[in-house]
C-alpha positions as CSV (number, residue, x, y, z in Angstrom):
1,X,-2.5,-113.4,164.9
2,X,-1.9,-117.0,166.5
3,X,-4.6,-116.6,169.4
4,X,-7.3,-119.3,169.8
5,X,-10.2,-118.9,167.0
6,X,-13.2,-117.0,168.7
7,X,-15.2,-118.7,171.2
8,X,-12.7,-120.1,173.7
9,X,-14.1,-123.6,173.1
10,X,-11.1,-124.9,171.2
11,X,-8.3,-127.0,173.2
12,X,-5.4,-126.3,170.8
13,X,-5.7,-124.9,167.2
14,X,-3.2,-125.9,164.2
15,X,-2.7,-122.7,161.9
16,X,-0.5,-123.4,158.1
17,X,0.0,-121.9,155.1
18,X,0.5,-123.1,151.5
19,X,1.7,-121.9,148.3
20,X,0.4,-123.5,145.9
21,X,0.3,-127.3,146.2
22,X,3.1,-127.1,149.3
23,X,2.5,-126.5,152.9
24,X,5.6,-124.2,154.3
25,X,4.5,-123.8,157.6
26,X,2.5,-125.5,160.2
27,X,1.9,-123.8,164.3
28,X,0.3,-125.3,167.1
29,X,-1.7,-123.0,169.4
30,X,-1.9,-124.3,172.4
31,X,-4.9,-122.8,174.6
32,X,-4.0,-122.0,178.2
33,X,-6.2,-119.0,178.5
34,X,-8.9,-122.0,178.7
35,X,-7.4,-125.2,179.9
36,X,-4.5,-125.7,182.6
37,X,-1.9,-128.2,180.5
38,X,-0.1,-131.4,182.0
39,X,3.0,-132.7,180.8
40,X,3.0,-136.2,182.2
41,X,4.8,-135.7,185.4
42,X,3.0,-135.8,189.0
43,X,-0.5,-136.0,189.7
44,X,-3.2,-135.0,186.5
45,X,-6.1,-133.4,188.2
46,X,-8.3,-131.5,185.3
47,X,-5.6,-130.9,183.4
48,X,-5.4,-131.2,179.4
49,X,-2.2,-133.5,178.5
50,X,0.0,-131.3,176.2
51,X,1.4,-134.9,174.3
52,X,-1.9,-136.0,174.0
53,X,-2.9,-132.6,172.4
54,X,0.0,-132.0,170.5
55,X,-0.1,-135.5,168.8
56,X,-3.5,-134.7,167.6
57,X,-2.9,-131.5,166.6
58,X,0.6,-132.8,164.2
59,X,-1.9,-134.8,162.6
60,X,-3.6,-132.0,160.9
61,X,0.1,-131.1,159.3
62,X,0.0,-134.4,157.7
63,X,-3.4,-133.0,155.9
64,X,-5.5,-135.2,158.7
65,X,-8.8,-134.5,159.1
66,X,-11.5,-134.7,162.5
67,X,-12.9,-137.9,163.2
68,X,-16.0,-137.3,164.9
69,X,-18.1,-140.8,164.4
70,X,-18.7,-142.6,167.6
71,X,-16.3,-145.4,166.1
72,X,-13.4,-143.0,166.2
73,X,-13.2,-142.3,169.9
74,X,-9.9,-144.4,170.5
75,X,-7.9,-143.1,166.9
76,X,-5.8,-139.8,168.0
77,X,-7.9,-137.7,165.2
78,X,-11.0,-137.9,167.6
79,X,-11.8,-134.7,167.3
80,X,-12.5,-134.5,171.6
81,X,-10.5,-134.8,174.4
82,X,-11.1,-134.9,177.6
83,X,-8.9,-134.1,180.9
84,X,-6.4,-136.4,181.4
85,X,-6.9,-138.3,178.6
86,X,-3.0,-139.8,177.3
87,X,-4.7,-142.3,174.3
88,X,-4.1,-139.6,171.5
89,X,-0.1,-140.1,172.0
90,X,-0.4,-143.7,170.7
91,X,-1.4,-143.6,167.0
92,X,-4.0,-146.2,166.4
93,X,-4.3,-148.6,162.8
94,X,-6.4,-146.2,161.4
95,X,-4.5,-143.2,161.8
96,X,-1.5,-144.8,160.8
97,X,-3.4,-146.2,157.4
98,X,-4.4,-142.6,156.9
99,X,-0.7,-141.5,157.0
100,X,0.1,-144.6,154.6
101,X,-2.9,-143.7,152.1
102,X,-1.5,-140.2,151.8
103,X,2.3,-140.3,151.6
104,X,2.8,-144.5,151.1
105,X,5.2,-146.6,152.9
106,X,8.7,-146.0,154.3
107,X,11.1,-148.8,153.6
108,X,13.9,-149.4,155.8
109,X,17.2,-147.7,153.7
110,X,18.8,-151.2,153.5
111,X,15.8,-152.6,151.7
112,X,17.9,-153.3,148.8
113,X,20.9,-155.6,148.2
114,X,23.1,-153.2,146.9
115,X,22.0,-150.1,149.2
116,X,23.5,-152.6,152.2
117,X,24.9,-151.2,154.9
118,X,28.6,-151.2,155.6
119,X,29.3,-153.2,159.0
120,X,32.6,-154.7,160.6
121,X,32.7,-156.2,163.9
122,X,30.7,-154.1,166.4
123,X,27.0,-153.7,167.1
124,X,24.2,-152.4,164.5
125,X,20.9,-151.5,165.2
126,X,18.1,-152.4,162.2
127,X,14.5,-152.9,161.5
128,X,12.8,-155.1,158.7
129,X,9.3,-152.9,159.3
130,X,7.8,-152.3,155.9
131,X,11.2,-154.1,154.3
132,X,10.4,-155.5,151.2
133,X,11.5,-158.8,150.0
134,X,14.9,-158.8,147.8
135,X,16.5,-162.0,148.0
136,X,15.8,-165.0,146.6
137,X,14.2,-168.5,147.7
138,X,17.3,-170.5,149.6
139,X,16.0,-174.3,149.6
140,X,19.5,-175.8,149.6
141,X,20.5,-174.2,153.1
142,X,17.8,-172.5,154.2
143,X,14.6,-174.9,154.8
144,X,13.2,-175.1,157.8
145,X,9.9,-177.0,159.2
146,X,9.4,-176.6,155.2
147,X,9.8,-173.0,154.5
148,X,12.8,-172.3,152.5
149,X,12.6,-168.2,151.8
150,X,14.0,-165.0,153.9
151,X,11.0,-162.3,153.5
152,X,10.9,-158.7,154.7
153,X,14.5,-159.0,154.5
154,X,17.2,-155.8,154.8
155,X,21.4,-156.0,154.0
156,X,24.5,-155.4,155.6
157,X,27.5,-155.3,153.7
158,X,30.5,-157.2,156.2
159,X,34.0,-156.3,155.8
160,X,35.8,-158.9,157.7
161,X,38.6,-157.6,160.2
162,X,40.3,-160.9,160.4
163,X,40.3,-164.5,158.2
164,X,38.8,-167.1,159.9
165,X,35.2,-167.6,161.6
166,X,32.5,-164.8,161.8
167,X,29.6,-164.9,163.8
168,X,26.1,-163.0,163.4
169,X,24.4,-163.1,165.9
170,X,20.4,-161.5,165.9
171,X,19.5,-163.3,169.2
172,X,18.1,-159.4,170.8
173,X,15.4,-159.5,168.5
174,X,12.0,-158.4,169.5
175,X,10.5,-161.1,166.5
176,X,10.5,-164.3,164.6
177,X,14.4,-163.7,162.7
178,X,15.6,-165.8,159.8
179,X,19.3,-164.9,158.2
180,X,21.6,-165.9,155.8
181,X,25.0,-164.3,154.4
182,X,26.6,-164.2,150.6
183,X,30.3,-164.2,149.6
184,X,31.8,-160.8,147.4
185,X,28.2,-160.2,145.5
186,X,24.2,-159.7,146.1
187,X,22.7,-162.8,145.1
188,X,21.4,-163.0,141.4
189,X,19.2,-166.5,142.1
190,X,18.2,-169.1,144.4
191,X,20.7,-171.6,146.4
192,X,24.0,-168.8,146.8
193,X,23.8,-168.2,150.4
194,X,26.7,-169.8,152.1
195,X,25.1,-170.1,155.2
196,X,21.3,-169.4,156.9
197,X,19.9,-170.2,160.3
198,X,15.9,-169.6,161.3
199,X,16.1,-170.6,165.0
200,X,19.9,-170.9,166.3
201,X,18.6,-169.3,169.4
202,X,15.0,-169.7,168.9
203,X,12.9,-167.9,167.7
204,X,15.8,-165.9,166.6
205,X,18.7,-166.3,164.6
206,X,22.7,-166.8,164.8
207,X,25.5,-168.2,162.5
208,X,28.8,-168.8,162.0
209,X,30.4,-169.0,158.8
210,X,34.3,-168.9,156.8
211,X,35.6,-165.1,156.1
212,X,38.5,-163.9,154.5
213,X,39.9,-160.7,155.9
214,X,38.7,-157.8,153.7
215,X,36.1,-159.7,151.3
216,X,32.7,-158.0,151.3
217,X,29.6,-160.9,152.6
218,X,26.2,-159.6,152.3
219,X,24.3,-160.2,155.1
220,X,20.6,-161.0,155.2
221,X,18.1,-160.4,157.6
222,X,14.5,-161.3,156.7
223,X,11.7,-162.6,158.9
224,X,10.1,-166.3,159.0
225,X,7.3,-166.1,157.5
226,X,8.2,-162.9,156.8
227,X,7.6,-161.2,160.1
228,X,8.7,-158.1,161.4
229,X,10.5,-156.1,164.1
230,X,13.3,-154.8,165.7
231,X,16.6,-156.0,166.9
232,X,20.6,-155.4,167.0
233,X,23.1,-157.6,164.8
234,X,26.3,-158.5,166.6
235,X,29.0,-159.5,164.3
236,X,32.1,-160.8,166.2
237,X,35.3,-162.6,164.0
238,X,37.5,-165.2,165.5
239,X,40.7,-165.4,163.9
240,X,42.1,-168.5,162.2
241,X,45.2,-170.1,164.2
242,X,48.0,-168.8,162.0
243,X,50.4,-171.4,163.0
244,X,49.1,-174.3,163.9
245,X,52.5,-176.3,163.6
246,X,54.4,-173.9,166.2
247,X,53.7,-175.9,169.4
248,X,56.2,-173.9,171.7
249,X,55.3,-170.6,170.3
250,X,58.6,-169.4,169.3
251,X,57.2,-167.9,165.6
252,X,58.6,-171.1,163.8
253,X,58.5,-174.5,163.0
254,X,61.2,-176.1,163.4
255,X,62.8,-179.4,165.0
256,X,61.6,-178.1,168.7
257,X,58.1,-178.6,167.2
258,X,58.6,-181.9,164.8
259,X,59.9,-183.6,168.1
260,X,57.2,-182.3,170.2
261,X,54.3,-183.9,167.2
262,X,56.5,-187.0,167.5
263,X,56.4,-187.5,170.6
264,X,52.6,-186.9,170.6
265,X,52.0,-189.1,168.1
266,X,48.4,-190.9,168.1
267,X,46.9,-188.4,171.0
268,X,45.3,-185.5,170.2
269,X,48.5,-183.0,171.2
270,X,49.8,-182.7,167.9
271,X,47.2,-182.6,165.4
272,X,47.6,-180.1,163.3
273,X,44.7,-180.5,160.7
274,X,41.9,-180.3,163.1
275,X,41.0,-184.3,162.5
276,X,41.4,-185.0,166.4
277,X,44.3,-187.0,166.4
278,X,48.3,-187.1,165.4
279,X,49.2,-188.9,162.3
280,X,51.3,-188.9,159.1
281,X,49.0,-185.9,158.0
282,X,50.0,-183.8,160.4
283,X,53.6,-184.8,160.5
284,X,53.1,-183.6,156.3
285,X,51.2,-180.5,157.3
286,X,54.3,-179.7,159.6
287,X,57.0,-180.5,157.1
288,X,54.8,-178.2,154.8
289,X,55.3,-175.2,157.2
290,X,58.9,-175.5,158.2
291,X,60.1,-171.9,158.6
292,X,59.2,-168.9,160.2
293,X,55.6,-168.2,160.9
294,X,53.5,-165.8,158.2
């Protein structure tokens, strides 16, 4: 019988059952035979809020108890409520230290190098809350204003779509972000990132770094200082030019091309090795690739 224990003076009542050490069932009795119940829409006028309530109420199936001190008046497991009131839907420190004390922390899933989570280029959601710290001190690439380390961090495992230059980009970050990213393995000791940024667009993070088209980097996302929060990781990859030698764009290199670096000769129209001008060099880097394009 799920009615309202005797009296009348209870708001809601939370009725489970165990066997031995396990609880298998939990029900919330909510009582309207009592109390007129608000959902959050329109006007309250003496009305008991049903999320206010019902919060409260799914504390007691995580085994906690009734705070009644005069102290616990703004924690959700206040055991009064009064008509209107919304604060029990917000769990304050306390209640959230009880939940902790009784069932410990939750680490993110990624928390680990080598539970990463697969990525390619797209959008992915992630949160370093109660991350631990995996990776190692990076003093070689990653110092900045004199703090070298990634803490709180969590993992992605990148599987390039194209060789060239990958971005990762944290910048929609609701905290202080600090990233780094590691060729083919998890790192084993300090000094292997291949690349880190703290405040690329400050106070959050973005780099860009050399792939190779299906090699696994494992990204990093930690926290300066280790702090913690919330954010989506972008990861866009811009291709290498695959031809740089094939100045008409016909698929080859051939004497079409060799007349046009010629002619181009000490400007920047025919460089082909990305030094900013057209020199011997180039004219090499062109004989080099005489042929059809790969």
């Amino acid at each position: 019988d799920l009615t309202p224990p005797e009296g009348g003076d209870y708001i809601a009542a939370n009725f489970h059952w165990v066997q031995g050490s396990n609880m298998v069932e939990s029900d919330i009795v909510f009582n309207d035979a009592n109390y007129t119940w608000w959902n959050g829409s329109g006007y309250c006028s003496y009305m008991m809020d049903i999320w206010n309530i019902a919060t409260h109420e799914l504390g007691h199936t995580l085994c906690l108890a009734d705070l009644y001190s005069g102290g616990d008046s703004q924690k959700t497991m206040y055991g009064y409520a009064s008509h209107c009131e919304t604060k029990k839907r917000t769990l304050h420190q306390d209640d959230i230290n009880g939940i902790v004390a009784i069932y410990g922390v939750v680490t993110p899933e990624n928390d680990r190098c080598y539970a990463g989570l697969v990525a390619y280029e797209g959008e992915y959601p992630f949160s370093n809350i109660n991350a631990t710290t995996d990776g190692p001190d990076e003093p070689n690439l990653c110092t900045f204003d004199g703090y070298s380390h990634i803490e709180s961090d969590v993992w992605f495992r990148y599987w390039p779509g194209c060789t060239g230059q990958a971005t990762v980009d944290v910048c929609e970050s609701d905290y202080d972000t600090k990233i780094a990213v590691y060729e083919a393995v998890c790192p084993t000791g300090p000094d292997q990132a291949i690349a880190c940024d703290d405040d690329g667009c400050n106070p959050q993070s973005i780099m860009t770094f050399p792939v190779v088209e299906e090699t696994f980097y494992y990204i990093r996302i930690g926290g300066y200082y280790g702090a913690e929060g919330s954010g989506t990781m972008v990861i866009s990859c811009e291709p290498d030019e695959q031809c740089p030698a094939d100045f008409d764009g016909d698929g080859d290199v051939d004497t079409a091309d060799l007349l046009y670096l010629l002619a181009a000769w000490g400007t920047p129209d025919g460089d082909v090795d990305g030094d900013g001008d057209t020199d011997t060099a180039d004219l090499l880097a062109l004989l080099a690739d005489w042929g059809d394009c790969p």
